[in-house]
FIKOLZA-1660 file (N, C-alpha, C; in steps of 0.1 Angstrom, whole numbers, plus 5000, padded with zeros to 4 digits):
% residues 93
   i   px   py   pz ch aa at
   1 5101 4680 4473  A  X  N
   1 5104 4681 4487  A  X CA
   1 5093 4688 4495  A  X  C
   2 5095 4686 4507  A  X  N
   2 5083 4692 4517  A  X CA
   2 5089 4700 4528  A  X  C
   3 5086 4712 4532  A  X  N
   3 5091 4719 4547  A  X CA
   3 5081 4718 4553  A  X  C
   4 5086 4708 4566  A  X  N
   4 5074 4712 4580  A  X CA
   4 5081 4724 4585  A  X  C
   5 5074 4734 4590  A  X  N
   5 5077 4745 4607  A  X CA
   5 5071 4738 4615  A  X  C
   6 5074 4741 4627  A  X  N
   6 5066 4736 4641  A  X CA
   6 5065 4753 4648  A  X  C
   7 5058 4755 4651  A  X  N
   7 5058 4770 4654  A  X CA
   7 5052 4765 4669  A  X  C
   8 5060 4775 4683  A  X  N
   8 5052 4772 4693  A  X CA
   8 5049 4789 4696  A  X  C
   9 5035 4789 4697  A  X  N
   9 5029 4804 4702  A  X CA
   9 5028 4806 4718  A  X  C
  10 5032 4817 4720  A  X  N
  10 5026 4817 4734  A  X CA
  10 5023 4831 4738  A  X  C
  11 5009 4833 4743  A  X  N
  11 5001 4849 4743  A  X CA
  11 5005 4849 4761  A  X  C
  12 5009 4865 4762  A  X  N
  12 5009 4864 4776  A  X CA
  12 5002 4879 4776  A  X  C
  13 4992 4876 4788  A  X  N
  13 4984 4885 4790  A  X CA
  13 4991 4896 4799  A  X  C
  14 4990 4911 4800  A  X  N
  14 4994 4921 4806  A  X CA
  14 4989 4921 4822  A  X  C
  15 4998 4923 4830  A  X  N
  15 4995 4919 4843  A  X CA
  15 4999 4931 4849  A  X  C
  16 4995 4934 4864  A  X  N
  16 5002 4949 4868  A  X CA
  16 5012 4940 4876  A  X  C
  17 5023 4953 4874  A  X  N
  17 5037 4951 4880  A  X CA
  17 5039 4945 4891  A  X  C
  18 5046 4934 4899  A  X  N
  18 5044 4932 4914  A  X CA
  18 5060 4934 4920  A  X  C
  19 5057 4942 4925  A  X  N
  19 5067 4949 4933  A  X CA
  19 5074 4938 4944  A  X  C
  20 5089 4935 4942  A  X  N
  20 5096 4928 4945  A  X CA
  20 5110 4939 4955  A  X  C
  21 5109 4938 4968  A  X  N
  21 5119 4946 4975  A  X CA
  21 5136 4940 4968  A  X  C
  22 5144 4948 4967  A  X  N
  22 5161 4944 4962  A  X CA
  22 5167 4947 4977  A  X  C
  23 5173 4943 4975  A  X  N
  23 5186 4940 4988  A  X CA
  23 5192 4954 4988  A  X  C
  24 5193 4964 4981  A  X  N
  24 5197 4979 4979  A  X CA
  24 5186 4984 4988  A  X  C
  25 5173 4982 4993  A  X  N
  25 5164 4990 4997  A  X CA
  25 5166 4986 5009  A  X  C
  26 5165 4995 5021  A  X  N
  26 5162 4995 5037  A  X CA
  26 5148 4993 5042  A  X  C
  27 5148 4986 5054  A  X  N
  27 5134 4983 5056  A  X CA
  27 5125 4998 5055  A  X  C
  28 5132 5008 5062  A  X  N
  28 5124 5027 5057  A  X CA
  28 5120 5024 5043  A  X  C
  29 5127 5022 5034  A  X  N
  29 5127 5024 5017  A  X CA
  29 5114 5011 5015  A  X  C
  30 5113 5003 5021  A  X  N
  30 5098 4989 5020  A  X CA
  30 5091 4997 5023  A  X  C
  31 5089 5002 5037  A  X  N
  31 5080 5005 5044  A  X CA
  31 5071 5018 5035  A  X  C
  32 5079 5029 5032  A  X  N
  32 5075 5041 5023  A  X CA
  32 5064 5037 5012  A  X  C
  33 5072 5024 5005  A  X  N
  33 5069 5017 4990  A  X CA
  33 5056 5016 4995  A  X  C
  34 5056 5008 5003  A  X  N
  34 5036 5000 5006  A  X CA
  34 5031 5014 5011  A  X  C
  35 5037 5018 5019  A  X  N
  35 5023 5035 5025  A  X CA
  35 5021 5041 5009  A  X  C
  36 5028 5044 4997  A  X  N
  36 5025 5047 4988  A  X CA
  36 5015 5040 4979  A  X  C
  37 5013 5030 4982  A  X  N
  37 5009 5016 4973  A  X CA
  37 4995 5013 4978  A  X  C
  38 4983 5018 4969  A  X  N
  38 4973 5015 4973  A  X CA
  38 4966 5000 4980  A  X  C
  39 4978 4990 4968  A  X  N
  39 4976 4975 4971  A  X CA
  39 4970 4973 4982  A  X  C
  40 4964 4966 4983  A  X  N
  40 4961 4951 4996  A  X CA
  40 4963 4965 5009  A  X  C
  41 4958 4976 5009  A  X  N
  41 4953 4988 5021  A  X CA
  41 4945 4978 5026  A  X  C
  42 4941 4977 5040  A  X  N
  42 4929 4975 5048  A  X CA
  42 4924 4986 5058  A  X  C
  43 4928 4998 5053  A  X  N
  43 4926 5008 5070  A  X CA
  43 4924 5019 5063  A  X  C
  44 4914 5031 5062  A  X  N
  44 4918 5044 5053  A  X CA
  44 4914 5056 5066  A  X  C
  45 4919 5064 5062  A  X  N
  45 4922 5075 5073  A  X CA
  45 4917 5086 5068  A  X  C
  46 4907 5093 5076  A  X  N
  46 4904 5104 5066  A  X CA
  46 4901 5116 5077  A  X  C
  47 4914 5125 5065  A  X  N
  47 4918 5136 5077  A  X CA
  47 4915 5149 5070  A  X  C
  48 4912 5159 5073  A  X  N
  48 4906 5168 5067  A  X CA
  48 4901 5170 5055  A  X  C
  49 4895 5162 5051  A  X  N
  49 4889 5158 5038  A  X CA
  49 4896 5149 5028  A  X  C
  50 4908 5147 5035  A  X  N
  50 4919 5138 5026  A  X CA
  50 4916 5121 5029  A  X  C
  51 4917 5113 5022  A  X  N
  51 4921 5099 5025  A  X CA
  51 4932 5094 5023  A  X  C
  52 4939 5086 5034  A  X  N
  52 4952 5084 5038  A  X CA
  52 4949 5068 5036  A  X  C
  53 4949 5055 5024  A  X  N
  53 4946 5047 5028  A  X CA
  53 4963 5041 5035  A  X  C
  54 4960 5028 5040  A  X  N
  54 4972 5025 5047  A  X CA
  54 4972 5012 5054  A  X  C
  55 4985 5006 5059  A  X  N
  55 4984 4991 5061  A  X CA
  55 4983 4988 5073  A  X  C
  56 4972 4983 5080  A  X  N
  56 4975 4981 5096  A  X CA
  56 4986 4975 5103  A  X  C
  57 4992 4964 5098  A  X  N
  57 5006 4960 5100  A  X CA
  57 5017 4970 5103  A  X  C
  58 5016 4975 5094  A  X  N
  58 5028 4987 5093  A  X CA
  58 5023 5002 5101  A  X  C
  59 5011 5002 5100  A  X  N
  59 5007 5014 5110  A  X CA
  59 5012 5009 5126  A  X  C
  60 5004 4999 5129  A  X  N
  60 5010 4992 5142  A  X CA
  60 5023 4993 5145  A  X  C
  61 5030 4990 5136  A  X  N
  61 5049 4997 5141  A  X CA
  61 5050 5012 5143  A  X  C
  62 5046 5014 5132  A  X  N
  62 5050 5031 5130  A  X CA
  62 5042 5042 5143  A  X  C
  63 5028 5036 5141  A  X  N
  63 5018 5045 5153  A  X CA
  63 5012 5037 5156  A  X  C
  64 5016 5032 5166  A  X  N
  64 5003 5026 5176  A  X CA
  64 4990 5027 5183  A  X  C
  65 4992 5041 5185  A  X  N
  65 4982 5050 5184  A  X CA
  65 4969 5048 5175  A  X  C
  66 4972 5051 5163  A  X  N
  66 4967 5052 5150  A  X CA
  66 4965 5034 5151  A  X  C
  67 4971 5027 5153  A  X  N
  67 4960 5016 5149  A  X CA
  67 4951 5010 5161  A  X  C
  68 4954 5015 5175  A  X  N
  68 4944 5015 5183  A  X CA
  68 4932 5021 5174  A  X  C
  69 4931 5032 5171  A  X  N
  69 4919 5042 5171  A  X CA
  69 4914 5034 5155  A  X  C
  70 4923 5029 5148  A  X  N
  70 4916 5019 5140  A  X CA
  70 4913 5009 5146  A  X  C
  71 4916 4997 5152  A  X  N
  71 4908 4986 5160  A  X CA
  71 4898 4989 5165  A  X  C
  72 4894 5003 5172  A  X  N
  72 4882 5006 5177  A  X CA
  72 4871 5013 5163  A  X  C
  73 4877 5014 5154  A  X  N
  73 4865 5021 5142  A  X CA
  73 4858 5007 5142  A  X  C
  74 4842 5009 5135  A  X  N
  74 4834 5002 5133  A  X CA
  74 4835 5000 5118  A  X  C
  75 4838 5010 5111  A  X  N
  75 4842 5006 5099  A  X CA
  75 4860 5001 5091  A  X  C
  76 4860 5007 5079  A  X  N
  76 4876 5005 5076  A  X CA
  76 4882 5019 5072  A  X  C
  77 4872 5032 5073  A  X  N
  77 4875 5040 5072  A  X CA
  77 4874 5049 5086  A  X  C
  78 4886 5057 5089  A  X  N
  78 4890 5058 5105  A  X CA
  78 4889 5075 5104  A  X  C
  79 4877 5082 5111  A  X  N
  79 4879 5097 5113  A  X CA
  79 4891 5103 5119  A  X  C
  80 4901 5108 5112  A  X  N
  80 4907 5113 5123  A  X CA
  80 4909 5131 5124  A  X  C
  81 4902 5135 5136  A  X  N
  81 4897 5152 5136  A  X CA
  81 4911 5159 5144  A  X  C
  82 4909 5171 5138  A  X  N
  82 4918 5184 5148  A  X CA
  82 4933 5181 5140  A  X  C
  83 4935 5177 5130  A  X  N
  83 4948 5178 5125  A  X CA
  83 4951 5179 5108  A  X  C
  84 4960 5182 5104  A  X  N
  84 4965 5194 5092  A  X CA
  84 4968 5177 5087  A  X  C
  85 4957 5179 5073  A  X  N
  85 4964 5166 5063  A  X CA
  85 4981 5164 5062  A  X  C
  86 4986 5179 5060  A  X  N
  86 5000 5177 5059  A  X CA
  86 5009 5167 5072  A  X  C
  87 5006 5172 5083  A  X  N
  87 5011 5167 5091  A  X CA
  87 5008 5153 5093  A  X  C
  88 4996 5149 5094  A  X  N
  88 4993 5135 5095  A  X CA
  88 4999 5126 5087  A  X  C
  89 5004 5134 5068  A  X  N
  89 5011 5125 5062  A  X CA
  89 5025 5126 5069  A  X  C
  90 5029 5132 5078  A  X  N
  90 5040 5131 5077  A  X CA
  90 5045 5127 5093  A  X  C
  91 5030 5122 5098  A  X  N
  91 5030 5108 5105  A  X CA
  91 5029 5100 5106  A  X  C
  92 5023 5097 5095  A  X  N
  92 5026 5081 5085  A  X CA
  92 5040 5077 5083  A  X  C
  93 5047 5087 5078  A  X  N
  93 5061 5085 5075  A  X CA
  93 5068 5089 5083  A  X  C
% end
């Protein structure tokens, strides 16, 4: 007698995680996720020696302010002087 197997392989390569919002989370609980989330940043903020990178989309809701003074930077990195890292993060949020 004879045994065939048929064996099907399949290698899957390791991928980083892609974050998918659940219906349990509030648009606050998205919004926080991506300010934490280096991903796909286009804007970085650098405030007393700290860098705040961050999303212009979402800056634009939050501070409008802050994405004026980024629209006017020449670069993607945005000086911002006279204020306490602490607090600025906690004008992001």
């Amino acid at each position: 007698g004879t045994l065939s197997v048929e064996v099907d392989i399949q290698v899957y390569e390791e991928s980083p995680k892609t974050w998918v919002p659940t219906s349990a989370q509030t648009p606050k609980d998205i919004m926080l996720r991506l300010l934490d989330s280096p991903e796909w940043t286009d804007v970085v903020f650098s405030v007393g020696g700290e860098k705040f990178s961050a999303h212009r989309s979402i800056v634009s809701i939050t501070a409008p302010t802050l994405c004026g003074l980024a629209a006017e930077a020449t670069s993607e990195e945005v000086e911002i002087p006279n204020i306490q890292p602490d607090v600025f993060r906690s004008l992001l949020r």
